[in-house]
C-alpha positions as CSV (number, residue, x, y, z in Angstrom):
1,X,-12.9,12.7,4.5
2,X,-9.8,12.0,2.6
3,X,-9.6,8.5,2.9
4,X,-11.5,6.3,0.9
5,X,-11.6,2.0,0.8
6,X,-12.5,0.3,-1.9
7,X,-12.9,-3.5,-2.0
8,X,-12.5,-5.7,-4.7
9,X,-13.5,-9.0,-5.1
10,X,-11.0,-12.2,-6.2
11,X,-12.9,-13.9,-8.3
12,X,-14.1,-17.7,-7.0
13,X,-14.7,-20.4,-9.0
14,X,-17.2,-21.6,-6.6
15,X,-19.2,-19.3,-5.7
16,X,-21.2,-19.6,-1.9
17,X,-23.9,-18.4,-0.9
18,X,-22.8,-17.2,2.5
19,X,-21.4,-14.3,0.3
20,X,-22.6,-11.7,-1.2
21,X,-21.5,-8.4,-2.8
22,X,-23.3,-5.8,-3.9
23,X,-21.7,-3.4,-6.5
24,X,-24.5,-1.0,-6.5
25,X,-24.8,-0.4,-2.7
26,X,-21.1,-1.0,-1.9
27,X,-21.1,-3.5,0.4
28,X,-20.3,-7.0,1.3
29,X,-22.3,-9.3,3.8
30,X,-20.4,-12.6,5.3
31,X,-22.9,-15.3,6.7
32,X,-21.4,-17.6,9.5
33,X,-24.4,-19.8,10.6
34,X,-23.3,-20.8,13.9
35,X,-23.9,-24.7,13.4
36,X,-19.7,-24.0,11.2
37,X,-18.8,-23.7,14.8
38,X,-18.2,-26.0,18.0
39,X,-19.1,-25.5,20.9
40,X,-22.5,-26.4,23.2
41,X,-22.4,-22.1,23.7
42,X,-22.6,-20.5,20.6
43,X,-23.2,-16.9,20.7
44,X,-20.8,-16.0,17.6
45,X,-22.7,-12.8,14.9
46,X,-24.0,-14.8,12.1
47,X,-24.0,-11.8,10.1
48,X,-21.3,-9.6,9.2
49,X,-22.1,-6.2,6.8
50,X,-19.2,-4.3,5.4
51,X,-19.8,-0.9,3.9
52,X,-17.2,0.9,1.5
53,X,-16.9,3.7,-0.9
54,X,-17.2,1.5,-3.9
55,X,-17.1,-2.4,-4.2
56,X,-15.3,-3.4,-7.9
57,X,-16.8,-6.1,-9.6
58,X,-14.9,-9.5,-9.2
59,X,-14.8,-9.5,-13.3
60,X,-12.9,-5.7,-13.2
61,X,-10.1,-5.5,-15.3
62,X,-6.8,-4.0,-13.8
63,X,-7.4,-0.7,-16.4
64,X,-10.3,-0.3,-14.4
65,X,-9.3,-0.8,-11.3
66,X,-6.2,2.0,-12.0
67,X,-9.2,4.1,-13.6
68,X,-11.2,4.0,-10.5
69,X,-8.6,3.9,-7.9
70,X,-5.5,5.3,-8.5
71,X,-6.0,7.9,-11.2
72,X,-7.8,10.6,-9.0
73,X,-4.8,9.8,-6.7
74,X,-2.0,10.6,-9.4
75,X,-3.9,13.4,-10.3
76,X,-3.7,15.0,-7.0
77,X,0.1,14.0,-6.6
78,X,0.7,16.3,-9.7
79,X,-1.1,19.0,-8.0
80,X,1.3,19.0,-5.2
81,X,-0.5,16.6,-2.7
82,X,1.1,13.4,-0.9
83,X,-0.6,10.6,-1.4
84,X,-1.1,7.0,-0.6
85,X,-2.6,4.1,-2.1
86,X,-2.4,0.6,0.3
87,X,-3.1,-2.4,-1.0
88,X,-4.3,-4.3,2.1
89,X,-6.2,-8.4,2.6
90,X,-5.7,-11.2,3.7
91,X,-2.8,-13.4,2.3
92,X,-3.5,-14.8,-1.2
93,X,-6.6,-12.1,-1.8
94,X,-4.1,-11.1,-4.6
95,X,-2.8,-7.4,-3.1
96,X,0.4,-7.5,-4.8
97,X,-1.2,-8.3,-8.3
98,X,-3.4,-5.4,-8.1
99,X,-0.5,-3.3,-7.0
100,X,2.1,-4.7,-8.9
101,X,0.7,-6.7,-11.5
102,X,1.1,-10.4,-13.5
103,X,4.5,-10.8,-15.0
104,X,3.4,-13.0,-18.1
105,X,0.7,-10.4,-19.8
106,X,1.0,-6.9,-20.6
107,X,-2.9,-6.3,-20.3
108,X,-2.1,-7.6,-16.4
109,X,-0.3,-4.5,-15.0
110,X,-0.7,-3.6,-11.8
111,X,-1.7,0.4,-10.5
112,X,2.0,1.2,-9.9
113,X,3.5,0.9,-13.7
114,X,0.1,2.1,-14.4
115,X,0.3,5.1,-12.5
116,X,3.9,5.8,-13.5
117,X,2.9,5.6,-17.1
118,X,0.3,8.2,-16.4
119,X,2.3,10.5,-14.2
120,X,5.0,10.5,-17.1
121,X,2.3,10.9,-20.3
122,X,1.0,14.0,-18.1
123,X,4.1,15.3,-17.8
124,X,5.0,15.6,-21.0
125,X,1.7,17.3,-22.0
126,X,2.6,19.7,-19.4
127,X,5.2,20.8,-22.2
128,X,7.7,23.8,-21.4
129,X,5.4,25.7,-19.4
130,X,6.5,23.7,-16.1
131,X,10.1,21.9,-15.1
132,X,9.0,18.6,-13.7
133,X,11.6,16.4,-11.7
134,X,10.6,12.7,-10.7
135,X,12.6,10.5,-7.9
136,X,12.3,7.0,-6.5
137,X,12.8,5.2,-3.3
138,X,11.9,1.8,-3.0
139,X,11.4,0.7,1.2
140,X,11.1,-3.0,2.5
141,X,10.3,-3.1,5.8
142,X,10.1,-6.4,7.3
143,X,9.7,-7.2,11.4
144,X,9.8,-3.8,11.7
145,X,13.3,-3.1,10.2
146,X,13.8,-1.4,6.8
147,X,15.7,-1.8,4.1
148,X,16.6,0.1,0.7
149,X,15.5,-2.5,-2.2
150,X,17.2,-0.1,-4.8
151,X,20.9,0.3,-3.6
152,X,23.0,-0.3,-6.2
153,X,26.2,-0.9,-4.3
154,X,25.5,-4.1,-2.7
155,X,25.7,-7.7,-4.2
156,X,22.3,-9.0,-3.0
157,X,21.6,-12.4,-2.5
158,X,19.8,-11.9,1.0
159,X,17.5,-9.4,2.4
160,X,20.2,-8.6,5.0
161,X,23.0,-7.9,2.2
162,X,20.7,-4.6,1.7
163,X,21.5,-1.1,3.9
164,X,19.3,-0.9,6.9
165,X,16.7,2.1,6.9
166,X,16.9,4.1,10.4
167,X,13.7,6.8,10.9
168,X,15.4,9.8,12.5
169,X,13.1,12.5,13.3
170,X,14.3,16.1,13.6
171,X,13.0,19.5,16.4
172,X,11.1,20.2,13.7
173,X,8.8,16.8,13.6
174,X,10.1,16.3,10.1
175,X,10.8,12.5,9.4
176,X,14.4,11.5,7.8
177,X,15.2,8.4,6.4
178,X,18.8,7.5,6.8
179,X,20.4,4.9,4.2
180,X,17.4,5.4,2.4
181,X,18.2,6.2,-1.5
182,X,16.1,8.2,-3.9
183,X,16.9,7.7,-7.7
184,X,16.4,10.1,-10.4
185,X,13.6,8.6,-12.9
186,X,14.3,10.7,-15.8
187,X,11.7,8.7,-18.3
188,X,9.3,6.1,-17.3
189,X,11.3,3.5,-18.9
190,X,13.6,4.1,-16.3
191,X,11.4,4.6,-13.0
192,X,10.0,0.7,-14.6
193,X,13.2,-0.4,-14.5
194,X,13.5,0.7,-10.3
195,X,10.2,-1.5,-9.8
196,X,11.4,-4.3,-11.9
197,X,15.1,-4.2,-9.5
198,X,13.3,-3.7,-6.3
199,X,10.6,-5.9,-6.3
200,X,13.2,-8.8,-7.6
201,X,14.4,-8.2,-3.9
202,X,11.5,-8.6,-2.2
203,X,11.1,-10.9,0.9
204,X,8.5,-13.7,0.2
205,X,7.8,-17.5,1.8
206,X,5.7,-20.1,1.3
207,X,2.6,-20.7,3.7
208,X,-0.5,-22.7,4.1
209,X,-2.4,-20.2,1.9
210,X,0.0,-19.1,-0.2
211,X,3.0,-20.7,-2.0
212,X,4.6,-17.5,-2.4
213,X,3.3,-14.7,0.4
214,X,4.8,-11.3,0.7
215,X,6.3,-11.7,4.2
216,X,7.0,-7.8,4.5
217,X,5.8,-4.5,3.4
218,X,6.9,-2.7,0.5
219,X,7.2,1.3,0.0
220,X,7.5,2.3,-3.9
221,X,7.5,6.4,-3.5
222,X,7.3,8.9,-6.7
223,X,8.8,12.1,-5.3
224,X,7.3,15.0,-8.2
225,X,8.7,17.9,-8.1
226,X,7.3,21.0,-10.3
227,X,8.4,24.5,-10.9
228,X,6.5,26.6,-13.4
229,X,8.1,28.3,-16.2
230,X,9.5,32.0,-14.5
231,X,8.8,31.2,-10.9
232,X,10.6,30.5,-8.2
233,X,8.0,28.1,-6.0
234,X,9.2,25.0,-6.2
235,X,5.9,22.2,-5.7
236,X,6.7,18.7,-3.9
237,X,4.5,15.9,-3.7
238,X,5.1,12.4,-2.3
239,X,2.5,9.5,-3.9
240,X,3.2,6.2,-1.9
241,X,1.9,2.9,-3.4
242,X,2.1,0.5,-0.4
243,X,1.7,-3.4,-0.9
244,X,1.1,-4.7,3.0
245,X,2.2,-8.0,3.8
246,X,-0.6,-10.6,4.5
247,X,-2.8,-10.5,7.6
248,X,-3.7,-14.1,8.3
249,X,-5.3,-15.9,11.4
250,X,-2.5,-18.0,13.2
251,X,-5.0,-20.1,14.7
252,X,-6.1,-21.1,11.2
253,X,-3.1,-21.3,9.4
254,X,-1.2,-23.4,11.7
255,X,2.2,-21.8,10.7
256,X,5.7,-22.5,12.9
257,X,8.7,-21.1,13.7
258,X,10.8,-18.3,11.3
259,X,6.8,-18.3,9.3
260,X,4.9,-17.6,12.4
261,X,7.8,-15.0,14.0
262,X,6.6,-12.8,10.9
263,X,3.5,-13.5,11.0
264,X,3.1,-12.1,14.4
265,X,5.3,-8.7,13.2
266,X,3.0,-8.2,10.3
267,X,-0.2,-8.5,12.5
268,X,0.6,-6.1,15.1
269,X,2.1,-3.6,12.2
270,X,-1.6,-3.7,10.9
271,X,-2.8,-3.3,13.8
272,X,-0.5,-0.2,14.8
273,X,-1.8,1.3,11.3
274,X,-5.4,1.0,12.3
275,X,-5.0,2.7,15.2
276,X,-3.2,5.3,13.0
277,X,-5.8,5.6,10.6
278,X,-8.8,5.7,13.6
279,X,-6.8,8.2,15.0
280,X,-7.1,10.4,11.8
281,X,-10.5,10.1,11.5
282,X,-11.6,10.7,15.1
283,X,-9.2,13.8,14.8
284,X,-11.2,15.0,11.3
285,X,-14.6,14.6,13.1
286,X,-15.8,18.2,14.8
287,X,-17.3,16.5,17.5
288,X,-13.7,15.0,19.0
289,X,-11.2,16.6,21.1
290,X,-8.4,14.4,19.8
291,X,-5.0,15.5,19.1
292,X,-2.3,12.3,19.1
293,X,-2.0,10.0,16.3
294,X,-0.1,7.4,17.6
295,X,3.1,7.1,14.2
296,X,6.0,5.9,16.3
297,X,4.7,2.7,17.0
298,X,5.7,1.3,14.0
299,X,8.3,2.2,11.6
300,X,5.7,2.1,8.5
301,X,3.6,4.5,10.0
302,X,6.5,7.0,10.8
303,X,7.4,6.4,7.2
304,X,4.6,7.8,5.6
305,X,3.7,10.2,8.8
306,X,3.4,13.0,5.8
307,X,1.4,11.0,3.3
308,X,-1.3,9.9,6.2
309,X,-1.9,13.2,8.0
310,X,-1.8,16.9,7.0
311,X,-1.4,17.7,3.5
312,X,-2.7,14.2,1.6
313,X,-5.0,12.9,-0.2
């Protein structure tokens, strides 16, 4: 019950008729008449009907996208619950400008210096009556190995010039990232300047869909702690703003060598979070006996192991 998906739409300029979206109902219908196809045996769905919590308009505006996504999400990370918000689509469906934003307009920001503009205005109307302490970590993980985007001792002028993340887990089950840096964001001017370092980092080729495709996926964690004013309980949250690389179809795309090597990581780390996310939900349902969730197939999925299961939203 505490995951939601929400689709939204990149606007087309030509529109087709084999599509359609419905705002109202939240839901999205694909219509693949079988003569598209080859073949003298054809026995291929022509219709495909997708059902979600809400379905954004193709005309939203990123203000309401952070309005109707991430807001509710922030709000719970103040209350002291880990969250996550992916980002998830096909390559060049425009994930990381929703998550990130447009560089050349203000009005273009994505949810993340959204959300940290939010967390910090709430804070500070939280006044004296609470002491409020924000970190950062900022995670690549690309085939499956992870690196810190935000370590400040390293020249970088390759993704392997950055410290290699190791997942170390402890008797207790709790998760440790080793080489793994967290940054003090003491106003949001400073937790925007973390974003602006890490994502200059950031892994990204050209392919057949996109000229410039996040090869890798990217981690941006706000750790929030919060004490009140003459107690001692100290409240920790971790809200995770993920931006997964793009799935695409090798078969369609045709890509080669280094291009299609990543390609074949990043599909079967989506794949390893579906089954993650099933696993969750068969687990939440009264009617199923099931007790493994599968997080140490991948290292993404033992990264946020606290922000999927347990206490999240």
């Amino acid at each position: 019950n505490n995951i939601e998906v929400v689709a939204r739409i990149r606007p087309s300029k030509r529109a087709s008729s084999n599509f359609v979206v419905s705002t109202s109902e939240s839901y999205v219908e694909v219509h693949a008449p079988k003569e598209d196809y080859e073949g003298e045996i054809n026995n291929r769905k022509e219709l495909h009907a997708f059902g979600f919590n809400r379905v954004l308009d193709p005309a939203v505006s990123q203000e309401d996208v952070f309005e109707n996504v991430a807001r509710p999400i922030c709000d719970s990370a103040l209350e002291g619950y880990n969250a996550t918000i992916f980002a998830y689509g096909q390559t060049g469906s425009g994930k990381t400008f929703t998550i990130t934003g447009g560089a050349e307009r203000y009005v273009d920001r994505g949810i993340i210096p959204r959300s940290i503009s939010y967390i910090f205005s709430q804070v500070a109307n939280r006044g004296a009556d609470a002491i409020t302490s924000i970190q950062i970590s900022y995670i690549e993980i690309y085939n499956d190995a992870g690196y810190d985007l935000l370590d400040p001792s390293h020249d970088t002028k390759a993704l392997e010039d950055l410290p290699k993340v190791t997942i170390l887990e402890d008797e207790h089950g709790v998760i440790h990232s080793r080489n793994l840096g967290t940054l003090p964001a003491r106003t949001e001017e400073d937790a925007l300047n973390l974003l602006f370092i890490g994502d200059t980092n950031r892994m990204i080729a050209e392919t057949p869909m996109n000229m410039a495709s996040s090869r890798s996926h990217c981690i941006f964690t706000m750790i929030i702690e919060t004490r009140r004013a003459g107690s001692d309980t100290l409240r920790r949250a971790k809200l995770n703003f993920v931006d997964l690389a793009g799935s695409e179809r090798i078969k369609k795309t045709g890509v080669e060598g280094k291009t299609l090597r990543d390609a074949k990581y990043i599909n079967v780390s989506l794949h390893f979070l579906e089954q993650v996310i099933v696993a969750l939900h068969e687990r939440s349902s009264s009617r199923s006996q099931r007790v493994h969730v599968p997080y140490r197939n991948s290292m993404m999925t033992m990264v946020l192991r606290d922000s999927l299961g347990g206490n999240c939203r």
